[in-house]
C-alpha positions as CSV (number, residue, x, y, z in Angstrom):
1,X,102.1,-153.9,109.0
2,X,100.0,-152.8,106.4
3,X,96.6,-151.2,107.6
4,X,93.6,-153.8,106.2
5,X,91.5,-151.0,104.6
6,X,94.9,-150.1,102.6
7,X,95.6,-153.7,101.3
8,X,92.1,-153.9,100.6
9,X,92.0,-150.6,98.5
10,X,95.2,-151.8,97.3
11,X,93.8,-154.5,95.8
12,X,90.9,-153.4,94.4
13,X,93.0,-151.0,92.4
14,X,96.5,-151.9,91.8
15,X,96.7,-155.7,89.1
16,X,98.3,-158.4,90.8
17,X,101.4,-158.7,89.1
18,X,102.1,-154.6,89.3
19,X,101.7,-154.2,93.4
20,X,105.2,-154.7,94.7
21,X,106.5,-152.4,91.7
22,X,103.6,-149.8,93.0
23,X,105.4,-150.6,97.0
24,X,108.4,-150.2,95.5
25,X,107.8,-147.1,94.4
26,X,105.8,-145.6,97.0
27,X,108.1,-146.1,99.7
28,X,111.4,-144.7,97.2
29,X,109.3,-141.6,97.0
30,X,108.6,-141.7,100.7
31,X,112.1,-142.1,101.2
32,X,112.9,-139.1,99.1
33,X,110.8,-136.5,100.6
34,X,111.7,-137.7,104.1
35,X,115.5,-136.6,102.6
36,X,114.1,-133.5,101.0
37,X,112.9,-132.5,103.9
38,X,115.6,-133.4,106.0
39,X,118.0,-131.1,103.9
40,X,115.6,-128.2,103.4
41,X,115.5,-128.2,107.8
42,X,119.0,-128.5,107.7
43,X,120.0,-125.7,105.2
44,X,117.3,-123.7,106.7
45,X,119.0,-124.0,110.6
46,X,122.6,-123.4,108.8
47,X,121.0,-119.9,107.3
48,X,119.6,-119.3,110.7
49,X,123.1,-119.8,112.3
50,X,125.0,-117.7,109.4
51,X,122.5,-114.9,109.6
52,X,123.9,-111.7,110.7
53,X,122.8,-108.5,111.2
54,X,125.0,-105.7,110.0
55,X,125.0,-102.5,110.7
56,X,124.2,-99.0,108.0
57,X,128.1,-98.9,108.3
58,X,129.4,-102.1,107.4
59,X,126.6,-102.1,104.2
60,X,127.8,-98.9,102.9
61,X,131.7,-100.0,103.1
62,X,130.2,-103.4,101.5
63,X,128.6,-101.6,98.8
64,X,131.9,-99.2,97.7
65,X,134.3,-101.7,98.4
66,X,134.4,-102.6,95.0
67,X,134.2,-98.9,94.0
68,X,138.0,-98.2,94.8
């Protein structure tokens, strides 16, 4: 349900004939950032879960490994 002080501001400033396009299109970008944010946790957990430290020894072979 729609809070009264928002329909009533609602109203006031969106024409008649354009509010359910502005609804519409208020809760698709609500949608969206709710799936933004969704994936930004989730890739932020998966980098959390790869994260490994290496040691000074497993850099340096990393770094000349494609000396050879």
């Amino acid at each position: 349900m729609i809070e009264q002080s928002l329909l009533e501001e609602l109203e006031n400033i969106v024409p008649a004939g354009e509010r359910s396009d502005f609804m519409n299109e208020a809760v698709e970008e609500k949608l969206a950032h709710i799936g933004r944010k969704k994936a930004y946790e989730y890739i932020k957990e998966f980098k959390k879960a790869q994260k490994k430290s290496w040691s000074n020894k497993e850099i340096l072979k990393f770094i000349h490994e494609g000396r050879k």
